[in-house]
C-alpha positions in Angstrom: 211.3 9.4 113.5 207.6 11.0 112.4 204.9 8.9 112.6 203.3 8.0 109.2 199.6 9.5 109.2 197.0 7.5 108.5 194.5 7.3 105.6 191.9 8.8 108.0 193.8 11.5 108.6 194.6 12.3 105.2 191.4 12.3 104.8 190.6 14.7 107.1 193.1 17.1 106.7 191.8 16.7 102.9 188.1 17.6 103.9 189.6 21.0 105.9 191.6 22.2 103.6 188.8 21.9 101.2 185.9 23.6 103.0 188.7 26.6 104.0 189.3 26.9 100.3 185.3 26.8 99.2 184.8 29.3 102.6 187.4 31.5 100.9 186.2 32.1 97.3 182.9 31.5 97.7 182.3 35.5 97.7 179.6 36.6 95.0 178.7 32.9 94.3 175.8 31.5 96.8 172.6 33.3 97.7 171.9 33.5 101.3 169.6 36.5 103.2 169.4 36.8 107.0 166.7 38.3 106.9 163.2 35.8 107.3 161.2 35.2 104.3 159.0 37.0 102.7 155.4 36.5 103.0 153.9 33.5 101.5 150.6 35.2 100.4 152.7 36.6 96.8 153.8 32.6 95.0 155.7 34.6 92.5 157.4 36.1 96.1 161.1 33.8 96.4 161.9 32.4 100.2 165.5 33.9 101.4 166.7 30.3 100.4 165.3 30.8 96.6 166.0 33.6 95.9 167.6 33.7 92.5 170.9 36.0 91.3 170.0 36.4 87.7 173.2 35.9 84.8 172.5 37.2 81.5 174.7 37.7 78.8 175.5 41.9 77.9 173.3 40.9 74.7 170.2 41.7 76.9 169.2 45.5 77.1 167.3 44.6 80.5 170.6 43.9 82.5 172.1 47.9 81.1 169.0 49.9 82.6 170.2 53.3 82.5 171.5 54.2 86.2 170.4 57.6 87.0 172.8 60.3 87.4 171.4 61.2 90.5 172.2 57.8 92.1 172.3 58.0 96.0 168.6 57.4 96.5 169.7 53.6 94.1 172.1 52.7 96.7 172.0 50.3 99.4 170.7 52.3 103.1 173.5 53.6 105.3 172.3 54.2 108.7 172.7 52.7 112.3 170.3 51.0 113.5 169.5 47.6 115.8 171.7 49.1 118.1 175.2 49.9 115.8 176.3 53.5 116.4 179.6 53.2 113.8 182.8 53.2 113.7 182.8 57.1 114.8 181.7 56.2 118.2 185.2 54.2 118.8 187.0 57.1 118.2 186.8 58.8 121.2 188.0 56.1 123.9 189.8 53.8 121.1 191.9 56.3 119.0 195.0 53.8 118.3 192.6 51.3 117.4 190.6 53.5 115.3 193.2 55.0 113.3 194.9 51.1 112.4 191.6 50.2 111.3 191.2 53.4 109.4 194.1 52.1 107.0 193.1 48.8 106.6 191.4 46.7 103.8 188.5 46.3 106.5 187.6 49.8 105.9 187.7 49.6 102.6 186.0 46.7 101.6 182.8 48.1 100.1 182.8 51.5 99.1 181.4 54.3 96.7 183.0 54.9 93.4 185.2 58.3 93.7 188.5 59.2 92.4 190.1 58.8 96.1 188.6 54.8 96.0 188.8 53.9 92.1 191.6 51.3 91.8 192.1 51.4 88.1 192.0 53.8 85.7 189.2 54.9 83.7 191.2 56.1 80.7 189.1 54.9 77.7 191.4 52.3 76.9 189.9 49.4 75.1 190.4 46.0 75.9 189.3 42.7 73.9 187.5 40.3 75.8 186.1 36.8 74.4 183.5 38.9 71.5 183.2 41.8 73.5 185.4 45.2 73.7 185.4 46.7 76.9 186.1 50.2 77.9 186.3 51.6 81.1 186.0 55.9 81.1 185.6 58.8 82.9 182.5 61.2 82.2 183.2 64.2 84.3 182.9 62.5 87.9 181.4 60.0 86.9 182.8 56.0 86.3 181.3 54.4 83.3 181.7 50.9 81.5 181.1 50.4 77.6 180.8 47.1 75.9 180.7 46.7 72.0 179.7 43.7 70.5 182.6 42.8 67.7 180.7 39.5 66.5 179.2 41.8 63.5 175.9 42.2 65.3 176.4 45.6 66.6 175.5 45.5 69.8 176.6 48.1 72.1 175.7 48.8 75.7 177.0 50.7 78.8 176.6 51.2 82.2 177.4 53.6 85.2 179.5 52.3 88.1 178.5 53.2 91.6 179.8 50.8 94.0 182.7 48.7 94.7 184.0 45.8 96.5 187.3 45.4 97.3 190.7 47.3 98.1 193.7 44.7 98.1 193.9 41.9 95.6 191.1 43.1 93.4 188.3 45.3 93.1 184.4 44.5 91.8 182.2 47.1 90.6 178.6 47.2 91.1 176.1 49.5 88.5 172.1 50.1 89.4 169.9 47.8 88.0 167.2 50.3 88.0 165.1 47.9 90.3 164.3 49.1 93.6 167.9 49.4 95.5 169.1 45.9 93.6 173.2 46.4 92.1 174.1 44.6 89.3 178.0 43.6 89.0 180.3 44.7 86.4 181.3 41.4 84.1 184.9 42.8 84.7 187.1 42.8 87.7 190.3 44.9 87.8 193.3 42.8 89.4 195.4 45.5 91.2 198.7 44.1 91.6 198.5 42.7 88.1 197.1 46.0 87.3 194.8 44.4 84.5 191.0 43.4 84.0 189.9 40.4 83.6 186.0 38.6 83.0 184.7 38.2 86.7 183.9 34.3 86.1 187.6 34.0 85.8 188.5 35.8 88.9 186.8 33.3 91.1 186.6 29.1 91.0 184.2 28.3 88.8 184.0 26.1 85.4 185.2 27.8 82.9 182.9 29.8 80.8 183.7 32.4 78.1 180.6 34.8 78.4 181.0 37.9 79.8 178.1 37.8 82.3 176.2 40.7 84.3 175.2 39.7 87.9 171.8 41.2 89.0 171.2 40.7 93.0 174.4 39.4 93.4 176.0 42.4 95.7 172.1 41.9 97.5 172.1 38.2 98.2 175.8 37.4 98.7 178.5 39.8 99.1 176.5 42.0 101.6 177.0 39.5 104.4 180.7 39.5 104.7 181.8 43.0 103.6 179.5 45.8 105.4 178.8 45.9 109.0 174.8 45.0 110.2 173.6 43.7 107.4 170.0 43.3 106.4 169.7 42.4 102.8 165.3 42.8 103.1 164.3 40.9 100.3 160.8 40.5 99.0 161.3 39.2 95.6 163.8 38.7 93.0 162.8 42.5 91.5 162.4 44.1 95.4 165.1 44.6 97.3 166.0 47.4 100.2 169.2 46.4 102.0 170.1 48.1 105.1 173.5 48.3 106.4 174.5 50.1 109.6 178.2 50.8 107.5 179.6 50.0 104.1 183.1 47.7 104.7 184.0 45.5 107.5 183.8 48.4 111.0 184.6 47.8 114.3 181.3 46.3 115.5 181.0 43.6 112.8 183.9 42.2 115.0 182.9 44.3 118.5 179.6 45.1 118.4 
């Protein structure tokens, strides 16, 4: 005979499984820096608590700066330091490891934009989203995003991809901002078993909302904690950011460091 379970422990089984599930899709949403905060001489200077991920709507020219075709120097810093030496370094005396890590969505995780770690294709095709057509294309080696306004205003903007997040269920894409070393994220995510886009606020929990929407600061002050190895996002304000990572993607010493 199983015992019945009382209402207290309903409740808190309830309270787990709810904090796993906010744990787990929380990704891109919160702002959080590990980094101490930045001096209080500046006021206009945010504290790691406040600093702010800006959302604005593609109708504003400031969130489609031009990213520079040149863009290595734009990206976030990849470089041991504080002691990491990389994922190189485990190779010698932990091949077997190395090489199962080397095929996993660890690896993966964050990466730069190249034919060999695209997920969709960039084939020009159009797609209609909420008053927006989106079109994702190729310009020689290069990964570009158009969005043309079809609510008769004429609108049209684009952007260069440069960075992405994910490898398994779906895949982010991150475009300079043309602020310091600050990424900006695509308002479309591509769904790779579903192999379709889809608006970024619908890919996550969240209230519904049918704006396409440009993250600023969001790569800086969220995703970079879970999903690169020796993370320092080094923010100064809401315009100045210089994040250091001793390796793009979850490596070996973000679990044995």
């Amino acid at each position: 005979m199983h015992k019945r379970m009382s209402p207290q422990t309903r409740i808190l089984q309830f309270g787990a499984i709810w904090l796993v599930v906010t744990l787990l899709t929380g990704c891109g949403r919160t702002s959080h820096s590990s980094d101490p905060p930045p001096s209080a001489d500046s006021a206009t200077e945010p504290t790691a608590t406040q600093t702010v991920v800006e959302e604005t709507q593609p109708d504003d020219p400031v969130m489609l700066a031009a990213s520079p075709t040149a863009y290595p120097e734009y990206l976030p810093k990849q470089e041991p330091h504080s002691g990491y030496i990389s994922s190189a370094a485990c190779l010698e005396c932990h091949p077997d490891e190395h090489e199962s890590w080397s095929y996993s969505y660890h690896r993966t995780m964050t990466q730069l934009v190249s034919d060999e770690t695209v997920a969709s294709r960039f084939d020009g095709q159009t797609k209609r989203i909420y008053d927006w057509e989106f079109t994702p294309e190729k310009r020689g080696e290069q990964f570009w995003c158009r969005l043309d306004a079809t609510d008769g205003s004429g609108a049209s903007y684009e952007y260069q991809l440069v960075m992405s997040t994910g490898s398994h269920h779906m895949q982010k894409y991150w475009y300079h901002t043309g602020t310091s070393r600050k990424m900006g994220m695509s308002p479309m995510v591509y769904l790779i078993e579903a192999d379709r886009w889809m608006p970024e606020s619908s890919a996550f929990l969240s209230p519904p909302d049918h704006r396409l929407r440009l993250r600023e600061g969001a790569w800086n002050t969220g995703c970079i904690q879970c999903h690169s190895t020796g993370a320092h996002p080094r923010i100064s304000s809401a315009a100045e950011m210089d994040p250091l990572v001793a390796e793009f993607g979850i490596a070996c010493e973000a679990c044995h460091g």
